[in-house]
Wavefront OBJ file of the C-alpha trace (Angstrom):
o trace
v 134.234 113.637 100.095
v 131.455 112.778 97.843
v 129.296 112.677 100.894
v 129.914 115.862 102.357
v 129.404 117.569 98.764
v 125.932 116.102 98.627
v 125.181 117.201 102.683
v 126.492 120.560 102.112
v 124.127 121.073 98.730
v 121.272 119.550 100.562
v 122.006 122.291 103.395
v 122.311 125.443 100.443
v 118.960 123.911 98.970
v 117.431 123.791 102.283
v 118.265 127.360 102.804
v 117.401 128.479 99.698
v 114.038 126.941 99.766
v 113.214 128.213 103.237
v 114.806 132.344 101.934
v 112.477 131.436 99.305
v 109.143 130.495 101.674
v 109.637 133.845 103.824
v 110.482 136.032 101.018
v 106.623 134.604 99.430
v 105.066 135.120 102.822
v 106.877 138.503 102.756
v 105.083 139.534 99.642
v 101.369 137.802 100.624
v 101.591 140.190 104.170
v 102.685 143.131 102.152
v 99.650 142.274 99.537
v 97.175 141.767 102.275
v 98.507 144.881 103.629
v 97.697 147.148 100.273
v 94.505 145.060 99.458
v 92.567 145.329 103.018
v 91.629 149.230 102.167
v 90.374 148.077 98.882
v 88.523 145.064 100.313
v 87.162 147.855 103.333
v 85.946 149.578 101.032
v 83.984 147.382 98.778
v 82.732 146.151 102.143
v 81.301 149.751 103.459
v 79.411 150.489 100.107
v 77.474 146.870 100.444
v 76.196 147.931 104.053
v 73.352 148.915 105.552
v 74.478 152.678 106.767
v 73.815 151.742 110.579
v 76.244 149.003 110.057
v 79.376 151.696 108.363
v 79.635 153.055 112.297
v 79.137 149.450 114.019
v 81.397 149.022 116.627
v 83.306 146.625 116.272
v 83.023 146.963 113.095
v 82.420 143.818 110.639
v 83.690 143.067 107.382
v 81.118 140.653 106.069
v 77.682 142.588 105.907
v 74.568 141.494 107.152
v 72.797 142.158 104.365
v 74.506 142.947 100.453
v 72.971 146.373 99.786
v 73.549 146.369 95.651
v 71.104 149.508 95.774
v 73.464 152.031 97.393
v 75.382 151.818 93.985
v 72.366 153.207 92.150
v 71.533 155.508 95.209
v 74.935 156.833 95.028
v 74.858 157.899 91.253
v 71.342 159.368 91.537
v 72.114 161.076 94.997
v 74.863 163.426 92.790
v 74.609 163.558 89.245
v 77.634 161.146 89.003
v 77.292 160.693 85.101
v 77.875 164.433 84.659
v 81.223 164.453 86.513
v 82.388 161.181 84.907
v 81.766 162.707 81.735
v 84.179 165.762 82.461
v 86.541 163.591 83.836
v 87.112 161.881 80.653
v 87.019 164.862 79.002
v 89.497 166.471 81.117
v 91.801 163.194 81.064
v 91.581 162.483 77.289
v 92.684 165.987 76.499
v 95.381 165.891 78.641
v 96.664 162.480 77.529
v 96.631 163.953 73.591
v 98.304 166.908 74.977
v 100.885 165.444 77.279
v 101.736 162.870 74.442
v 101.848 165.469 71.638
v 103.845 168.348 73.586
v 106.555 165.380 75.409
v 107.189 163.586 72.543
v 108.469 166.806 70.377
v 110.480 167.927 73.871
v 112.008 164.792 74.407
v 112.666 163.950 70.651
v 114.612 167.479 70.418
v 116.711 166.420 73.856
v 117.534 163.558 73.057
v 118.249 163.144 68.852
v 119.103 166.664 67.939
v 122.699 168.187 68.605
v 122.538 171.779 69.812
v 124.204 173.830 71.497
v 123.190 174.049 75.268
v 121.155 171.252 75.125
v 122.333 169.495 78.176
v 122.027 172.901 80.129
v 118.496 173.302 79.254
v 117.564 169.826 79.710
v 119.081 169.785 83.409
v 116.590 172.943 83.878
v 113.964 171.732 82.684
v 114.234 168.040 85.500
v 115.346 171.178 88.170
v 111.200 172.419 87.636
v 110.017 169.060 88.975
v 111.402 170.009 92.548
v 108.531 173.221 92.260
v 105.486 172.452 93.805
v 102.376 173.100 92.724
v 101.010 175.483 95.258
v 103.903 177.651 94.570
v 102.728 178.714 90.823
v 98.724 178.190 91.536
v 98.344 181.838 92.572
v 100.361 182.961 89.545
v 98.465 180.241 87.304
v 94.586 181.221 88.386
v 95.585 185.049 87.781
v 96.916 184.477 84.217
v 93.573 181.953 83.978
v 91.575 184.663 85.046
v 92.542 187.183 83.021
v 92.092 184.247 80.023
v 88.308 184.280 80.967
v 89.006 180.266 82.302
v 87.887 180.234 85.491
v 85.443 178.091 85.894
v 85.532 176.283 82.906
v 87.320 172.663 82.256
v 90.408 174.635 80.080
v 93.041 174.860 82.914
v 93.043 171.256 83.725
v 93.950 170.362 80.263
v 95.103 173.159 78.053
v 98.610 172.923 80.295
v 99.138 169.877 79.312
v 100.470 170.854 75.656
v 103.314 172.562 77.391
v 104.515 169.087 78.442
v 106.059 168.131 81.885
v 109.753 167.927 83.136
v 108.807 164.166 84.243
v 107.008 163.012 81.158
v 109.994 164.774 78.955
v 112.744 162.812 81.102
v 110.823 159.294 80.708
v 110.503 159.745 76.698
v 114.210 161.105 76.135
v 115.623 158.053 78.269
v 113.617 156.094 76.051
v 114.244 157.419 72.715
v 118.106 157.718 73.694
v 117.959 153.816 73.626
v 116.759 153.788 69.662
v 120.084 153.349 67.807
v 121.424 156.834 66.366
v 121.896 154.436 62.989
v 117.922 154.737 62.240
v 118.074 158.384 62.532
v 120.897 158.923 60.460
v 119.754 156.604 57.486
v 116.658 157.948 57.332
v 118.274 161.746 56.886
v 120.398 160.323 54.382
v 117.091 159.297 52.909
v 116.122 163.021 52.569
v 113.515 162.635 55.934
v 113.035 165.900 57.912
v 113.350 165.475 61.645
v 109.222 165.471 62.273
v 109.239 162.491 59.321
v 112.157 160.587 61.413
v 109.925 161.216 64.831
v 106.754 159.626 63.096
v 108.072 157.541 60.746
v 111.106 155.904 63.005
v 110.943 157.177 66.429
v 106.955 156.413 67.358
v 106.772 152.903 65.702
v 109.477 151.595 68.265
v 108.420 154.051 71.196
v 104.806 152.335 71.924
v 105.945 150.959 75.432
v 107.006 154.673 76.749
v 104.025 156.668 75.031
v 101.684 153.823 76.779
v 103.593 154.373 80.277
v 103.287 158.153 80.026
v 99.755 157.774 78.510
v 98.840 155.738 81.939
v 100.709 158.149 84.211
v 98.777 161.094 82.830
v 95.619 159.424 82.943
v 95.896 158.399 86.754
v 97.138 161.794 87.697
v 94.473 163.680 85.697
v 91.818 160.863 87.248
v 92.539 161.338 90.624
v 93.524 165.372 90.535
v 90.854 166.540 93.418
v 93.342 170.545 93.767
v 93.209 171.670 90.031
v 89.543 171.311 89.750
v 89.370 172.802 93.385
v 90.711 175.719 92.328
v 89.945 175.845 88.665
v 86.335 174.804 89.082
v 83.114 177.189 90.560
v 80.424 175.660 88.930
v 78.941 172.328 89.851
v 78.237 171.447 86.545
v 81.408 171.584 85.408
v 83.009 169.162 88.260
v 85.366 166.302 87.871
v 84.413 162.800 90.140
v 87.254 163.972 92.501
v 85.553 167.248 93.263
v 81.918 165.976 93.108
v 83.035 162.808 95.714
v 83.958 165.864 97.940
v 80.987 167.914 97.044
v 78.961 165.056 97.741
v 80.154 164.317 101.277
v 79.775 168.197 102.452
v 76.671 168.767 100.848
v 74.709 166.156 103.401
v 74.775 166.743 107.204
v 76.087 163.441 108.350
v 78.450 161.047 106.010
v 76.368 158.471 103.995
v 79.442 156.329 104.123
v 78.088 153.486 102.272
v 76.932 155.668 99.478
v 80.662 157.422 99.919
v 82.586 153.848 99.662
v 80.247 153.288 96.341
v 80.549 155.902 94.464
v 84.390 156.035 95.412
v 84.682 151.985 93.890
v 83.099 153.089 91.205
v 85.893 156.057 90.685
v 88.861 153.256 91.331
v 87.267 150.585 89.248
v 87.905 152.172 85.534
v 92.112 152.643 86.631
v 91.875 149.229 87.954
v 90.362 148.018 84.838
v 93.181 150.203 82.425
v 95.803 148.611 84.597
v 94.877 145.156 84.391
v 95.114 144.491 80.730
v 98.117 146.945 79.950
v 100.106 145.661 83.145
v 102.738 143.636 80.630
v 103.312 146.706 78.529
v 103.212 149.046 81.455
v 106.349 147.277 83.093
v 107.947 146.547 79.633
v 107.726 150.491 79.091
v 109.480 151.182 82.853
v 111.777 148.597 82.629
v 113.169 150.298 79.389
v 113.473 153.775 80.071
v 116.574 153.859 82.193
v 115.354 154.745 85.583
v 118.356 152.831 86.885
v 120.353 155.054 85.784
l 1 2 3 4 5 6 7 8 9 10 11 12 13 14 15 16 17 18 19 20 21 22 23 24 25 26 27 28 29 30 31 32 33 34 35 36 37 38 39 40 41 42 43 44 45 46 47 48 49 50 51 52 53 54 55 56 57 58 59 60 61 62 63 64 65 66 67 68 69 70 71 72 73 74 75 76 77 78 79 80 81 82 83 84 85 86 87 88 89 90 91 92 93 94 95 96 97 98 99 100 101 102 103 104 105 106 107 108 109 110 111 112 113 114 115 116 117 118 119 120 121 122 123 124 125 126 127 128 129 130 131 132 133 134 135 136 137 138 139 140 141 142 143 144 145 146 147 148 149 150 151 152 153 154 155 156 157 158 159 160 161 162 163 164 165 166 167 168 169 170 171 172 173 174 175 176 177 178 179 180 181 182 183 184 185 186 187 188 189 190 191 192 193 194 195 196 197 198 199 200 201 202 203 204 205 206 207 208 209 210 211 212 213 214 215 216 217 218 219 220 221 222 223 224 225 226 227 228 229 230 231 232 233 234 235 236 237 238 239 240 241 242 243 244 245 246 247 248 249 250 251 252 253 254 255 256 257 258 259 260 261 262 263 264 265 266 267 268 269 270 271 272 273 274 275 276 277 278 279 280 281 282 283 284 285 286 287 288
């Protein structure tokens, strides 16, 4: 009996080791997968250009062409748009942060009436796209005078978003309604429970939605399209674009430079606030 005990764990090990083995080799094809773009890409901006069109084409280049990295920041003025990138994205972090956090606090610690209602209506405005309200948006900007200037792509972003709003409430619904209440007892207002309570155990979410907002503002190529007339006042999405159009043929291996250059900073970001990043998801109740 003993025998056929230690066969049939043997067997469940064996199985369990070999789930194990393809589930790993799974997960290296599926990261291989993801990577190779990346890796294509790093590849193009270190080549020669007659080598970008080679056919086939090669991974390895012949020769490591560091230069196109400074030709591809001289060629546009690169610096510029990086500049009102940042600008763009660290106004719109502030803002998103600010304008969420005073949503979400109201939905999800304050008792009024119809605050369920509203709060479904507000998650039912994440199913509008955005071309829907861009004509309506660029009129009212017009009529502001903000055409053409960096103000739409981050002044919107004090109104907060229905997805941001949803990620902080689940979040701050997890905070024990005990804090809240001692601290009113305490003779706190509701803004003194927020910073004083709230926000000292909330630094997970806030860093979640800070990334979120970041990456979207980063990569946002259809706000500055239509926001934007002047080159000077381009974002590295728009100016990538600009860029290619402006020469007759593709300079791919400036193109695949200057576009590493654009990835590297969210690569960076996401590196060293991975561990807080998940912590932040894993607490805000997506599951349900």
């Amino acid at each position: 009996m003993q025998k056929n005990d230690s066969v049939k764990s043997a067997s469940q090990k064996k199985q369990k080791a070999v789930s194990s083995a393809a589930i790993h080799l799974m997960l290296i094809a599926g990261a291989i997968a993801f990577l190779f773009p990346l890796v294509w890409m790093l590849s193009t901006a270190l080549k020669p250009l007659p080598e970008t069109t080679k056919i086939p084409p090669t991974l390895i280049p012949s020769k490591f062409m560091w230069s196109n990295y400074k030709e591809a920041t001289t060629a546009i003025p690169f610096w510029k748009y990086a500049k009102n990138t940042l600008i763009v994205c660290s106004l719109t972090v502030i803002g998103t942060l600010i304008s969420s956090t005073l949503v979400a606090y109201g939905f999800s610690k304050i008792q009024w009436k119809g605050r369920d209602v509203i709060f479904y209506c507000v998650l039912a405005t994440m199913m509008i796209p955005f071309p829907v309200i861009m004509a309506p948006l660029f009129v009212v900007f017009g009529k502001l005078g903000w055409i053409g200037t960096l103000k739409p792509l981050w002044i919107p972003s004090f109104t907060a978003a229905a997805f941001n709003i949803f990620l902080m409430r689940q979040f701050f619904r997890t905070i024990p309604n005990e804090l809240t209440e001692a601290a009113k007892i305490d003779g706190c207002s509701e803004l003194g429970i927020l910073l004083r309570v709230v926000l000292p155990l909330s630094k997970p979410v806030l860093l979640v939605v800070a990334l979120f907002q970041f990456i979207a503002s980063w990569n946002d190529f259809l706000g500055p399209l239509v926001y934007l007339t002047r080159e000077e006042t381009y974002t590295l999405a728009l100016g990538l674009q600009f860029f290619q159009s402006q020469h007759g043929g593709t300079h791919w291996n400036y193109l695949m430079a200057a576009s590493s250059l654009i990835v590297l900073p969210i690569i960076i970001i996401y590196f060293f606030a991975q561990k807080a990043f998940i912590e932040g998801i894993s607490l805000t109740g997506l599951k349900g």
